[in-house]
Structures are given as structure tokens and as C-alpha cells.
C-alpha positions as CSV (number, residue, x, y, z in Angstrom):
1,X,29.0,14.1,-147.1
2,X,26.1,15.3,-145.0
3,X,27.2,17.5,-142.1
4,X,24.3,16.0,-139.6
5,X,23.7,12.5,-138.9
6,X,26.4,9.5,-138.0
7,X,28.8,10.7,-140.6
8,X,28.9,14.1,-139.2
9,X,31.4,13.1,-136.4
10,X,34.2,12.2,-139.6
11,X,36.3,13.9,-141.4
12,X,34.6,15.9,-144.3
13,X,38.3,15.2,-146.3
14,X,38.3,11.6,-145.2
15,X,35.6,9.2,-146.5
16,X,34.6,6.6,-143.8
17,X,36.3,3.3,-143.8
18,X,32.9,1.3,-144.1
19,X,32.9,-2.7,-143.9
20,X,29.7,-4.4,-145.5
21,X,29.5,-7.8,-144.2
22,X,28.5,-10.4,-146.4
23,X,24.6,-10.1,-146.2
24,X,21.7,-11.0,-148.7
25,X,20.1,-8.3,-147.1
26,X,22.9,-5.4,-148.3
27,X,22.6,-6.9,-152.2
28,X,18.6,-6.8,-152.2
29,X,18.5,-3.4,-151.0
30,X,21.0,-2.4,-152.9
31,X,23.2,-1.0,-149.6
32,X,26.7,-3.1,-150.3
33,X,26.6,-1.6,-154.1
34,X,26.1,1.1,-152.9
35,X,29.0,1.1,-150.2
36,X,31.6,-0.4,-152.9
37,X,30.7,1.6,-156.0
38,X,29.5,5.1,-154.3
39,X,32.9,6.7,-154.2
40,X,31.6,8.2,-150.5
41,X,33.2,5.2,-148.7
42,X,36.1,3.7,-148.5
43,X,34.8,0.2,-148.7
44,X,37.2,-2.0,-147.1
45,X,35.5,-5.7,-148.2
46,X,36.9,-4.5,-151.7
47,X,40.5,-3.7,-150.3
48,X,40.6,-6.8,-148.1
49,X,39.5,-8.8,-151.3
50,X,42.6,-7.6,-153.5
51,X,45.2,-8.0,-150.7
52,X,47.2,-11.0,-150.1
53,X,46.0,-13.7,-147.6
54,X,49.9,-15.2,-147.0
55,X,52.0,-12.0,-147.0
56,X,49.6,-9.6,-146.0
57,X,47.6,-11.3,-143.2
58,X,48.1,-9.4,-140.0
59,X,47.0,-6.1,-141.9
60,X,43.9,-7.6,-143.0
61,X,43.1,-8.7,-139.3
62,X,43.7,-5.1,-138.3
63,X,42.0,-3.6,-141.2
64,X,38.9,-5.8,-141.0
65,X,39.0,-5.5,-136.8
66,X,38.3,-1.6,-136.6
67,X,36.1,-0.2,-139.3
68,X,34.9,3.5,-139.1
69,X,31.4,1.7,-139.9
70,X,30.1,-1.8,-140.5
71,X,26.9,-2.7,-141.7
72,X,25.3,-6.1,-141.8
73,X,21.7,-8.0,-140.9
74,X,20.9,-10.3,-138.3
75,X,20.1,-14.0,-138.6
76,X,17.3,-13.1,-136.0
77,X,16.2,-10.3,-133.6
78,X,14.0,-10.8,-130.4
79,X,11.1,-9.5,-129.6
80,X,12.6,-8.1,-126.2
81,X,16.1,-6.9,-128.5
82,X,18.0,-9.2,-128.8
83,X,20.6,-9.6,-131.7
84,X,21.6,-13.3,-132.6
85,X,24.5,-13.4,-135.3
86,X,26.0,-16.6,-136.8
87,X,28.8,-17.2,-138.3
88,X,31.1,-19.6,-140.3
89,X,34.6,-18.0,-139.7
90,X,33.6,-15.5,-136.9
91,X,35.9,-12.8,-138.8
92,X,33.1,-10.3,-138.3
93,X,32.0,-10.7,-134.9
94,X,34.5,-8.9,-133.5
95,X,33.9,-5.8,-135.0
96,X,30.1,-5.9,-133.9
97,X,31.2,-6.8,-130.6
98,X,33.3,-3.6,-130.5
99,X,36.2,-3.3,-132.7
100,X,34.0,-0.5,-134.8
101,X,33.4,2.8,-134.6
102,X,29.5,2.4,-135.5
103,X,27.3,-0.9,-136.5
104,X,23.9,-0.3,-138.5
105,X,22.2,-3.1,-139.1
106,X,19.3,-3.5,-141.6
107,X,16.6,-5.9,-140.7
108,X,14.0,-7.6,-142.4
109,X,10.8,-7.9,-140.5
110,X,10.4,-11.8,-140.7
111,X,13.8,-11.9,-138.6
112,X,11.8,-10.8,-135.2
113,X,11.5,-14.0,-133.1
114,X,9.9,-14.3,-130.0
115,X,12.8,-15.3,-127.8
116,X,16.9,-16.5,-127.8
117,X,15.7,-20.2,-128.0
118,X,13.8,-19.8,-131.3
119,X,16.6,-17.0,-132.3
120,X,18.9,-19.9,-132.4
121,X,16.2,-22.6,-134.1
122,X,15.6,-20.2,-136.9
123,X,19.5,-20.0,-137.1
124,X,19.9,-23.8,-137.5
125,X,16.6,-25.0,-139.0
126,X,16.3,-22.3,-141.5
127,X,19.3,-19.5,-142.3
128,X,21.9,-22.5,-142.6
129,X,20.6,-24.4,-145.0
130,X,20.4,-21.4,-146.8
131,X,23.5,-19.9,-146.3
132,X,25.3,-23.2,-146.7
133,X,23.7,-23.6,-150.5
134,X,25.0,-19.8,-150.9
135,X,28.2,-20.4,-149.8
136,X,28.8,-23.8,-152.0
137,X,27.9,-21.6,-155.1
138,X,29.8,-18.2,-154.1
139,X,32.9,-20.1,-153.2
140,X,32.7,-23.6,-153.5
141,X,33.1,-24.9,-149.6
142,X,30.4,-25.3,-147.0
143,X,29.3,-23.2,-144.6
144,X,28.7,-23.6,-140.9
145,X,27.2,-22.2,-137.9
146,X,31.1,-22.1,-135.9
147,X,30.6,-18.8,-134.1
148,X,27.5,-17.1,-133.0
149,X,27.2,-13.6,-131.6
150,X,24.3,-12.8,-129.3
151,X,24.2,-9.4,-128.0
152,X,21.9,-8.4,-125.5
153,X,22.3,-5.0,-124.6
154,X,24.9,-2.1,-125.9
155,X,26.9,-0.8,-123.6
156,X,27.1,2.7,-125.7
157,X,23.4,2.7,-127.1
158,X,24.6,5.5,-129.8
159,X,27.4,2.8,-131.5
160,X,24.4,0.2,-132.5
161,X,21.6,1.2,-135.3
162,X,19.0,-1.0,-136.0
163,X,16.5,-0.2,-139.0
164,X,13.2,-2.9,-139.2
165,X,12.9,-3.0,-142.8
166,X,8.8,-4.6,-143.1
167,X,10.0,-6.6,-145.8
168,X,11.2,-10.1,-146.2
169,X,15.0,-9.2,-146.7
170,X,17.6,-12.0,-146.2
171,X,17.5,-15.4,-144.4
């Protein structure tokens, strides 16, 4: 682990406990193999994925709440900064909000709108159709835009990295 940087502040014994949120962004970068199959994380959507949903749910909740790091995309980012996030289940909101310890978020460049109102017409108009084909495939149920996270400004600057990646990455 490099001893400079956001993962300086960890454990050098202790790999972070690192959340990728679903994201077509993560796979075409290569980012969420990279966070499962490393061996420098401890990736928690893998864990979550082999634990039991009836017997075990209140430790995934608190698992899944408070990640060391999560890393995800935006379904659109405004030109003055804002961050609009939709979601089906809202499981991963809260974590962006500020259940964890750092959020990075990688961005492709055609997600920069010019304001909330077209942040949220993109959202309908374009990522869920998108996502709603995705999720039929992936896991055979709609999806849906139940829960949608807009954050205007952090609170603690330092918790929220955003990287502008100037390619088309994701819906």
C-alpha cells in the first residue's frame, strides 16, 4: 500500500474495506476488477454477495452502511457541482451521504449537465431505460428510479473525490 495519498491514513496491516457500487463505469475502466480481484482491498460487494439475506441481514446493513471507501459514478454532475444519484433500492445512498469513510467517484465527461432540472431529465429520459434493460438481464426484475441522491455541497470537502474521466463511461 502506498504510504501517501487517501490510503495513507489506514492501516498498512489492514487492507481497506472498499465497496464498489454497481457502476458501468467501474467494469469499463476496469476499477471494480480491480477492487475484487487485487488482493489490496477487502471488497465488501464480494462478502455481501456470499452472505445470507434471511439470517444474516442486519450485518449486511451494517457492513454495507460504513465502508472504509466506496467508489461509484454519478448518473449526472452539474456544471456548478452538483452530484445527482439514482437509485432502485437506495442501499447505497447512505453510505455517500455519510456512512463512509471516503467516496471517489469516477466520472465520464458526457455526465456534466448544465443544471439539477436537466440532472434529473437525463436521469429519467436516458440512464433508466438503460439501467432498467441492465438490470432485467443481470438479475431478472426491473429497475427503477425509487431514491435519488442529490448532493450539493460536502460538508468535509476531503471525504468526496471526484475524477472527470473525458470519456464516454457509463449511462
Amino acid at each position: 500500500m502506498p504510504t501517501r495519498g487517501p490510503w495513507s491514513a489506514l492501516s498498512c496491516r489492514t487492507a481497506p474495506r472498499c465497496y464498489n457500487n454497481t457502476s458501468q463505469t467501474l467494469e469499463a475502466t476496469g476499477i471494480a476488477d480491480d477492487i475484487e480481484r487485487s488482493g489490496r482491498y477487502q471488497p465488501l460487494r464480494l462478502r455481501l454477495y456470499r452472505m445470507d439475506r434471511e439470517m444474516q441481514r442486519r450485518e449486511m446493513r451494517a457492513l454495507g452502511a460504513s465502508p472504509d471507501y466506496v467508489v461509484g459514478s454519478v448518473h449526472a454532475l452539474t456544471e456548478d457541482g452538483s452530484l445527482l444519484i439514482a437509485s432502485a433500492s437506495g442501499s447505497q445512498l447512505g453510505p455517500l451521504a455519510s456512512g463512509a469513510g471516503q467516496v471517489i467517484f469516477v466520472i465520464g465527461a458526457q455526465k456534466i449537465v448544465s443544471d439539477v432540472a436537466t440532472g434529473m431529465r437525463r436521469i429519467y429520459e436516458y440512464c433508466y431505460p438503460l439501467e432498467d434493460a441492465r438490470a432485467r438481464r443481470a438479475y431478472g426484475v426491473p429497475s427503477g428510479v425509487n431514491n435519488i441522491l442529490i448532493v450539493n455541497k460536502v460538508m468535509t470537502p476531503s471525504r468526496v473525490t471526484a475524477i472527470i474521466v473525458k470519456e464516454r463511461l457509463g449511462f
